[in-house]
C-alpha positions as YAML, in Angstrom:
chain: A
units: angstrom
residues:
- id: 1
  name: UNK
  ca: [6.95, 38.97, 218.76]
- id: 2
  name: UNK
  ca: [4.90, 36.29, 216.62]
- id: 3
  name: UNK
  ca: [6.11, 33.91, 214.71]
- id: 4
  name: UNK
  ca: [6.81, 34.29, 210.58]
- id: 5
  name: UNK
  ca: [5.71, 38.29, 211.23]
- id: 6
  name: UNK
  ca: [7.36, 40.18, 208.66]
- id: 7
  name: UNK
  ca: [8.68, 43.45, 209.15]
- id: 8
  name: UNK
  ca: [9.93, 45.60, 205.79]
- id: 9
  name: UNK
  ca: [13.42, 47.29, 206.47]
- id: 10
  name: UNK
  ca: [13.51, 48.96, 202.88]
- id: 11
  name: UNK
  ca: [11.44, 48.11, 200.47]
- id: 12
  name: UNK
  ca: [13.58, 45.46, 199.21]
- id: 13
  name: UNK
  ca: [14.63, 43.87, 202.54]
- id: 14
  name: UNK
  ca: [12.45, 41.87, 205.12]
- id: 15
  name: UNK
  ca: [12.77, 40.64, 208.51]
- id: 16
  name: UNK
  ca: [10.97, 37.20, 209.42]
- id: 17
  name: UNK
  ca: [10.48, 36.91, 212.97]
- id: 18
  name: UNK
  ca: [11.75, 33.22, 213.45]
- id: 19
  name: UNK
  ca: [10.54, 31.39, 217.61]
- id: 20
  name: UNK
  ca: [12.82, 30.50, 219.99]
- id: 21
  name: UNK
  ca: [11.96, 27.65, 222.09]
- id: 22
  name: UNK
  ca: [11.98, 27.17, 225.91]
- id: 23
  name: UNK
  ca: [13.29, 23.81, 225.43]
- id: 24
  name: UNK
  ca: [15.03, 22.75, 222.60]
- id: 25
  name: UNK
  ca: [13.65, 18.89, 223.22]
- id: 26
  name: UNK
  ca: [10.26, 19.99, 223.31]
- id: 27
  name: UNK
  ca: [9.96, 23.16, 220.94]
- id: 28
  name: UNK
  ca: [11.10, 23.49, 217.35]
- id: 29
  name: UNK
  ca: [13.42, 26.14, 216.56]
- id: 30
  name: UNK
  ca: [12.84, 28.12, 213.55]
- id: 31
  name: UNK
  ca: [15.44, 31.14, 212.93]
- id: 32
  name: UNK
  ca: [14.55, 34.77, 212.74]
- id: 33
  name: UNK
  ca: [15.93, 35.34, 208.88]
- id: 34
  name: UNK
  ca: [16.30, 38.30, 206.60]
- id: 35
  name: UNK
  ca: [15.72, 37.96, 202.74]
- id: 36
  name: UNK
  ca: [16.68, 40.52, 200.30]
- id: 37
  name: UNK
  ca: [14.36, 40.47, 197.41]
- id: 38
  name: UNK
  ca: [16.37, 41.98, 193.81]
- id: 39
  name: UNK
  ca: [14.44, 42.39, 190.71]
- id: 40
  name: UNK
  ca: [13.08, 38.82, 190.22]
- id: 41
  name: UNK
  ca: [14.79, 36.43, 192.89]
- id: 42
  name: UNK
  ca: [15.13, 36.61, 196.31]
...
């Protein structure tokens, strides 16, 4: 898994690969997210 890979579930629905630290003093935590693009807008 890397970080902000995006993977197309349908053509109007993404998955961004977010990173999960080790240590959550030392390593920023970014969420894996899903966006759902329709017509214009996400």
């Amino acid at each position: 898994m890397t970080t902000g890979t995006s993977h197309a579930i349908t053509p109007e629905l993404h998955l961004i690969e977010g990173h999960h630290p080790h240590s959550l003093w030392e390593d920023p935590d970014f969420p894996t997210i899903a966006v759902y693009r329709g017509a214009r807008r996400l």
